[in-house]
LUMVEXSE-26912 format. One line per 2 residues: number of its first residue (from 0); their letters; for each residue x, y, z of N, C-alpha, C. Coordinates in nm, 3 decimals. Atoms other than C-alpha are relative to their C-alpha. Layout:
% LUMVEXSE-26912
NUM = A = X Y Z X Y Z X Y Z  ...
***
This chain:
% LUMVEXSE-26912
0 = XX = 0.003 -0.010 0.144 16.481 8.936 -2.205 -0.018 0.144 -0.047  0.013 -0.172 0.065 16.445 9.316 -2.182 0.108 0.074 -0.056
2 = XX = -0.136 0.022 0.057 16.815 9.362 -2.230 0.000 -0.005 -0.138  -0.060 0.030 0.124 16.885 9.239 -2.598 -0.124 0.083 -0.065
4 = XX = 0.097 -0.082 0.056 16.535 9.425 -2.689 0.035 0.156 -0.012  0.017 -0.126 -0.019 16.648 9.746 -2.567 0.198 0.059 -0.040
6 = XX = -0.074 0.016 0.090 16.970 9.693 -2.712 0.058 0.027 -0.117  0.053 -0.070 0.185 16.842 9.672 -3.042 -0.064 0.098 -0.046
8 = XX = 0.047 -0.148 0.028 16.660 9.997 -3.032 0.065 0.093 -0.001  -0.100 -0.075 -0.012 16.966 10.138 -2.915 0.114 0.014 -0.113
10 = XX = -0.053 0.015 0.137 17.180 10.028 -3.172 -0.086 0.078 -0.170  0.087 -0.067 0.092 16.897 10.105 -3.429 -0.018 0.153 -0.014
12 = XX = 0.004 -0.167 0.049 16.857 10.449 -3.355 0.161 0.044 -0.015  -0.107 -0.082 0.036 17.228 10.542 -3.312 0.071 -0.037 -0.185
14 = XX = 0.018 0.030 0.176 17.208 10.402 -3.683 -0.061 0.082 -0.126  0.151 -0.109 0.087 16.891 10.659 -3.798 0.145 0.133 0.043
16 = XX = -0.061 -0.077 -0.008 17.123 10.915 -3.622 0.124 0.012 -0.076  -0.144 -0.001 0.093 17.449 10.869 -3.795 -0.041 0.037 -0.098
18 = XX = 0.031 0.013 0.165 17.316 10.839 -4.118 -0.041 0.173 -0.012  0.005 -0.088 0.032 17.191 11.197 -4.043 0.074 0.161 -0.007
20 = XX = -0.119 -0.131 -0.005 17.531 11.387 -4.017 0.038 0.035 -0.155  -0.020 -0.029 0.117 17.650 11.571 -4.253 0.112 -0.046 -0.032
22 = XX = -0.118 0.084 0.087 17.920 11.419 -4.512 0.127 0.097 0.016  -0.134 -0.081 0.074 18.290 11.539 -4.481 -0.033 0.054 -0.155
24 = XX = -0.035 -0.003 0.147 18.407 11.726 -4.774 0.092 -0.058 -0.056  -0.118 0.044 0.140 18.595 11.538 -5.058 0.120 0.027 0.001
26 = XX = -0.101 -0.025 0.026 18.905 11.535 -5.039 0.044 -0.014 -0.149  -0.009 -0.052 0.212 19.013 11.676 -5.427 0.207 -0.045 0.025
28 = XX = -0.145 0.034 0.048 19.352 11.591 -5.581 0.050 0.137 -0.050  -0.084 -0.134 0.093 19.395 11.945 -5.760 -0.120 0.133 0.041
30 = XX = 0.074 -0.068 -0.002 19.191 12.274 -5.747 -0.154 -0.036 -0.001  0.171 0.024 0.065 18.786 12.253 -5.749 -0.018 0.039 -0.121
32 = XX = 0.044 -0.008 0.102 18.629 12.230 -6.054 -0.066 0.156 -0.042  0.085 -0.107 -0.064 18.432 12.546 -5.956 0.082 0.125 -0.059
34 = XX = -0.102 -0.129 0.013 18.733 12.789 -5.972 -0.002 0.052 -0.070  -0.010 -0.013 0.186 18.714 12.984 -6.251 0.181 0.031 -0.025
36 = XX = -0.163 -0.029 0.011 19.124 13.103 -6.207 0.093 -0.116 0.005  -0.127 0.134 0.008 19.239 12.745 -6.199 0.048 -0.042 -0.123
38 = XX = -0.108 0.045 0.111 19.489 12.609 -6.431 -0.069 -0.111 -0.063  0.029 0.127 0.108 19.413 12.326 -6.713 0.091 -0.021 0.010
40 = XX = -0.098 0.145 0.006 19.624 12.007 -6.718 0.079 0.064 -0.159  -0.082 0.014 0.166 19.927 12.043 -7.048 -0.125 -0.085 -0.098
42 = XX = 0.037 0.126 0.034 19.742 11.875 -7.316 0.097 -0.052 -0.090  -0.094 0.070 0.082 19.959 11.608 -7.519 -0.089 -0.095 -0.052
44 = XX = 0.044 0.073 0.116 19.952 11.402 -7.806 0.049 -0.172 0.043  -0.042 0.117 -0.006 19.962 11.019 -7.764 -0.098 -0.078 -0.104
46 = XX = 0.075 0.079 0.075 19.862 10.779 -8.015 -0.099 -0.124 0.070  0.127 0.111 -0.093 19.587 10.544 -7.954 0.052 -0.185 -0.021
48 = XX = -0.039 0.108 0.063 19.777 10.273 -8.142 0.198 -0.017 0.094  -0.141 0.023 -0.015 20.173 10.311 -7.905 -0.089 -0.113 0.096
50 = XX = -0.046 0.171 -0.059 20.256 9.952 -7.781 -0.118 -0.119 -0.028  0.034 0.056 0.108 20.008 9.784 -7.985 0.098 -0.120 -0.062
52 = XX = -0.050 0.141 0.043 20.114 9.419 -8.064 -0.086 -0.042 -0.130  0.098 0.080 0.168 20.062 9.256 -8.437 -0.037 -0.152 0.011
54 = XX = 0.014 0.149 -0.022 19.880 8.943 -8.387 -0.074 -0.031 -0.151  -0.002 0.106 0.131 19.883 8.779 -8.734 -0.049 -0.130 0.006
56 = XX = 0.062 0.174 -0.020 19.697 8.460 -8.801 0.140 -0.089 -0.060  -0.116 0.143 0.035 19.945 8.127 -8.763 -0.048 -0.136 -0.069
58 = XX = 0.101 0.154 0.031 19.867 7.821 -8.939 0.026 -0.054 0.190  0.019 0.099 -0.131 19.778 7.558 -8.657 0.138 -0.085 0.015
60 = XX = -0.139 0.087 -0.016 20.132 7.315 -8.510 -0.115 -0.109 -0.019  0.092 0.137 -0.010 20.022 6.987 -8.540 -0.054 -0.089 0.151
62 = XX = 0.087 0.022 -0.197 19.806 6.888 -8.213 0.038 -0.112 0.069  -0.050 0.079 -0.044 19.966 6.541 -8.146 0.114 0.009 0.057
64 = XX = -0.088 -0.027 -0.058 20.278 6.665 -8.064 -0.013 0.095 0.110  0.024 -0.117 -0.127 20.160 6.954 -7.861 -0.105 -0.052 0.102
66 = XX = 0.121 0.077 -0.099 19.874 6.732 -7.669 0.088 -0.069 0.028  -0.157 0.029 -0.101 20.196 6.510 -7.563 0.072 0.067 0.082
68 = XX = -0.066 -0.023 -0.058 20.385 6.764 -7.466 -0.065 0.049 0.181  0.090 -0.039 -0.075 20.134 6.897 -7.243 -0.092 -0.085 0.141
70 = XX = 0.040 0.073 -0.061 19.986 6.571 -7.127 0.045 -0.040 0.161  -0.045 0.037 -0.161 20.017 6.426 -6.764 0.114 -0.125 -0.007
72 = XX = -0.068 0.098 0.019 20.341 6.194 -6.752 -0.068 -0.148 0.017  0.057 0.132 -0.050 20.277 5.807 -6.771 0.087 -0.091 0.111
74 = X = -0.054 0.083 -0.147 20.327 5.569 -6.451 0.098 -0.119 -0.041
***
């Protein structure tokens, strides 16, 4: 039973150890933030309102016909 004991200590520490490497760096999409000679993004104009749908209140269909259509066929 010394086995699975010594095992788990083993496992456990190479666990404490990992945890104490140091982190890759970040892989960045564009310059560091840091830079002071880096470029700014274009800025553009987009409305806050393009593709914007008008949802207008409908009166109600009448619910007997649409609770039929909907219903489970009869046997």
């Amino acid at each position: 039973m010394r086995i699975p004991r010594l095992l788990a200590v083993l496992l456990a520490g190479t666990g404490v150890i990992t945890g104490c490497r140091e982190l890759p760096e970040p892989i960045g999409v564009g310059p560091h933030p840091a830079e002071p000679y880096a470029g700014a993004g274009q800025a553009r104009y987009q409305s806050i309102t393009d593709g914007m749908q008008d949802y207008q209140i409908v009166k109600p269909k009448p619910w007997g016909s649409v609770n039929e259509r909907v219903a489970p066929k009869k046997k």
